[in-house]
Structure formats: structure tokens, C-alpha cells
C-alpha positions as CSV (number, residue, x, y, z in Angstrom):
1,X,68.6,104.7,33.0
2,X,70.9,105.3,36.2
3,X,74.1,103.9,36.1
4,X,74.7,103.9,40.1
5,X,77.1,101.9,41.1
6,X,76.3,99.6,44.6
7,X,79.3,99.7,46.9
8,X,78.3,97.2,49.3
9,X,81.2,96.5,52.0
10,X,82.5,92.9,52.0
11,X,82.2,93.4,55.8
12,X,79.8,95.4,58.1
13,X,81.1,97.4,60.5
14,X,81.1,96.9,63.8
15,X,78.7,98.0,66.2
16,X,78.3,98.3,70.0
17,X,76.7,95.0,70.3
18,X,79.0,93.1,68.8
19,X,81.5,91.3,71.1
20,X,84.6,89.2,71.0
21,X,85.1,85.6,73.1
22,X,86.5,87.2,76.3
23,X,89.7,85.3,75.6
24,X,89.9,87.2,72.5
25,X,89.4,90.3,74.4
26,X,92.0,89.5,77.3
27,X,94.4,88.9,74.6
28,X,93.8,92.3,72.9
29,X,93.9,94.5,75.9
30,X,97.2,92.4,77.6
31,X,98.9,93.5,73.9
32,X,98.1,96.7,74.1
33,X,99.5,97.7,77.6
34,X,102.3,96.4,76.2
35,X,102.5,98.7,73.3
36,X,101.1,101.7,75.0
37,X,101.3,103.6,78.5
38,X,99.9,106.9,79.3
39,X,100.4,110.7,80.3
40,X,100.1,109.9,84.1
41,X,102.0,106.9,83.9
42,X,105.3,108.3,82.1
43,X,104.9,111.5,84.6
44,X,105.6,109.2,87.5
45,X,108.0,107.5,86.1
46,X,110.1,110.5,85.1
47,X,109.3,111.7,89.0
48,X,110.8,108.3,90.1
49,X,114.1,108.1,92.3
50,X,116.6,106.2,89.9
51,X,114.7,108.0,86.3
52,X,112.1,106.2,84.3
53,X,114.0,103.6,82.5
54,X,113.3,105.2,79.3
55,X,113.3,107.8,77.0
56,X,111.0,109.9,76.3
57,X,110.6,111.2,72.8
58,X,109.0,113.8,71.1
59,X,108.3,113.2,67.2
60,X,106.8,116.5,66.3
61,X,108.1,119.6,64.2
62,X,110.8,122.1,65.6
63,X,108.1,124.8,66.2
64,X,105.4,122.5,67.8
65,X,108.5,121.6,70.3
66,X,109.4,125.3,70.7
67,X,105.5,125.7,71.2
68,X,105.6,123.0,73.9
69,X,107.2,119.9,75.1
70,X,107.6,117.9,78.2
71,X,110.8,118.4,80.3
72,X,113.3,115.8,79.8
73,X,112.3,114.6,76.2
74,X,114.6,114.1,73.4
75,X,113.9,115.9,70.3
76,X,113.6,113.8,67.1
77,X,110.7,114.4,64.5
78,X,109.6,111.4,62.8
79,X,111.4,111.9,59.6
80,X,115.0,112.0,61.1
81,X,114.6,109.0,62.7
82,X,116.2,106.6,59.9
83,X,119.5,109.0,60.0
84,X,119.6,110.6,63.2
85,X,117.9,107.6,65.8
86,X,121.2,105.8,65.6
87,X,123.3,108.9,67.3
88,X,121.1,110.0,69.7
89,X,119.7,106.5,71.0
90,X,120.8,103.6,73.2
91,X,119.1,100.6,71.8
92,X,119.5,98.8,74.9
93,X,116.9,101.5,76.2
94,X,113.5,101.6,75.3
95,X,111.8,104.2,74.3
96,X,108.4,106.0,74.7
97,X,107.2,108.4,71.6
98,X,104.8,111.0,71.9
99,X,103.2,113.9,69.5
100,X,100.4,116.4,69.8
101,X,97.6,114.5,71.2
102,X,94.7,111.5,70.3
103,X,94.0,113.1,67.4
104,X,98.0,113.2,65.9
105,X,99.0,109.6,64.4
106,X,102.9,111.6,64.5
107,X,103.8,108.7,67.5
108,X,102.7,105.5,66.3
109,X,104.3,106.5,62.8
110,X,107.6,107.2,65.2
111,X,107.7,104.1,67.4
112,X,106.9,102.3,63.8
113,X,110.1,103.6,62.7
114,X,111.8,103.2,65.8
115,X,110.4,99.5,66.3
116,X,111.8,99.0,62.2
117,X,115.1,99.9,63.7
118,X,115.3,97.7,66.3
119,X,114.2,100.3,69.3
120,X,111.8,98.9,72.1
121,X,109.3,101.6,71.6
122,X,105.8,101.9,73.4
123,X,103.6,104.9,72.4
124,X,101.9,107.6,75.5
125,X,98.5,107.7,74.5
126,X,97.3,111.3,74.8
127,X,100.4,112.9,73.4
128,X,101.4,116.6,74.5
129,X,97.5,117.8,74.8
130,X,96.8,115.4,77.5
131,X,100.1,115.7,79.3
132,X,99.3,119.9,79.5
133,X,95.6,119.3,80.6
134,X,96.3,116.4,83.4
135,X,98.1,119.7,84.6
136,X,101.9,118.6,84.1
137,X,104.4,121.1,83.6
138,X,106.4,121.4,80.2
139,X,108.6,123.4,78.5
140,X,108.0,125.9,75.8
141,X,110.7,128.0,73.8
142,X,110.2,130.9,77.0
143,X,110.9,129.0,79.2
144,X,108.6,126.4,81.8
145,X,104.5,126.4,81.9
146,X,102.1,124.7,83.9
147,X,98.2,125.1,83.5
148,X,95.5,123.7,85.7
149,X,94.4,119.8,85.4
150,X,91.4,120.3,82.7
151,X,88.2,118.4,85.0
152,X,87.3,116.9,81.9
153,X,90.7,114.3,81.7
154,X,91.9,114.6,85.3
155,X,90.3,114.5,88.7
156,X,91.0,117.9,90.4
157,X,90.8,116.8,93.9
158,X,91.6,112.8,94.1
159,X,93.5,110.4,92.1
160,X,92.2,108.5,89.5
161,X,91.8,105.0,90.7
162,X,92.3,103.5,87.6
């Protein structure tokens, strides 16, 4: 006699097909431009006469920053933000968090934090790895870098259009 045990879901995932009222949908995407910018976005801001009107923070470990950051970014890994946020941040001044890349949850736990605290916080999607292959120069512990734009995220010879 098998004793398998059944673990159906009490919902199905789900799929490609499936859609929301386009209401529903608006409402989704108008929330998340508000909680979220991206890699080309924040680089033209920072390029802007006047400065962003932000700040730009990095959540990740001492030695990832050493490895690589982006020029201009405060320096605050995600667990120091409860006792150190305070000192080093206006919250008047909202703030943008980044980490490694897509694949890094390290800035939404940050702006979490930050947003717990009372920060304006929106995440850049993409984190470090995209800002390095859209081709935007950062710093590393010797000294600044630049690499090509990687084809595969950034057009090489016109802009974007989105």
C-alpha cells in the first residue's frame, strides 16, 4: 500500500494566457513606476545639471562595493540600515537602492528597510550588472572602469526608444 501524499495547490499557477481586466493591469504597472526606475534612467539623472534629486544607494557587502560600484553612490549594506540610515540620510530626500543585479533580492530588502524607516525609496531594476553592461562607468577599489554596452541589454548604435 503507497502512502503518497497529494499536494494539490489551492491555486494554479498562472500561465501566459491568463490575463487581468486592463484596469487591473493599468493599475499594476502605474504602481510599479512608482516603486521602481531603471539603470538608464538614474544614469541621466545623475548626468543632469542641478544632480538627480536623490540618492543613490548601494546595499551590498564591503568587498562587492570594492569590486564595483557606481560613482556617486552612498555606501550602506542592508543590515546597517536600522543604525547607520539615520546619520548618513536626509529623509526629506528620497532615495534609490541598488545591489548586484535581477537576480540579487539585496535592494528591495534595503528600500524595505528604508521605506520601514520612513525613507522615500524606489528600487533600480537591474542593479550593478546591468548598470556595467548598458556600458556606464563605475568605480572599483583601483580606481574607475568602463566596459562596452553588452548588445544583449543596450542598443550599441541608437537609443532605446522605450
Amino acid at each position: 500500500m503507497s502512502t503518497t501524499a497529494s499536494a494539490t495547490p489551492t491555486t494554479a499557477p498562472a500561465t501566459p494566457a491568463e490575463t487581468t481586466t486592463p484596469t487591473e493591469a493599468a493599475a499594476h504597472f502605474r504602481a510599479s513606476l512608482r516603486f521602481h526606475t531603471d539603470v538608464a534612467d538614474v544614469a541621466a539623472a545623475l548626468a543632469a545639471p542641478g544632480g538627480p534629486g536623490f540618492v543613490l544607494l548601494d546595499s551590498r557587502s564591503t568587498g562587492s562595493w570594492d569590486q564595483g560600484h557606481i560613482p556617486g553612490a552612498v555606501h550602506l549594506p542592508t543590515a546597517l540600515i536600522p543604525a547607520q540610515a539615520p546619520a548618513l540620510l536626509d529623509r526629506a530626500v528620497p532615495v534609490v537602492t541598488y545591489c548586484w543585479g535581477p537576480g540579487c533580492d539585496g535592494a528591495t530588502r534595503a528600500a524595505l528597510a528604508l521605506a520601514e524607516l520612513g525613507y522615500q525609496v524606489r528600487e533600480m531594476l537591474g542593479g550593478f550588472e546591468y548598470w556595467v553592461r548598458e556600458g556606464f562607468a563605475y568605480e572599483t577599489s583601483r580606481g574607475p572602469e568602463r566596459r562596452d554596452a553588452d548588445p544583449l541589454v543596450a542598443p550599441v548604435a541608437a537609443t532605446c526608444g522605450c
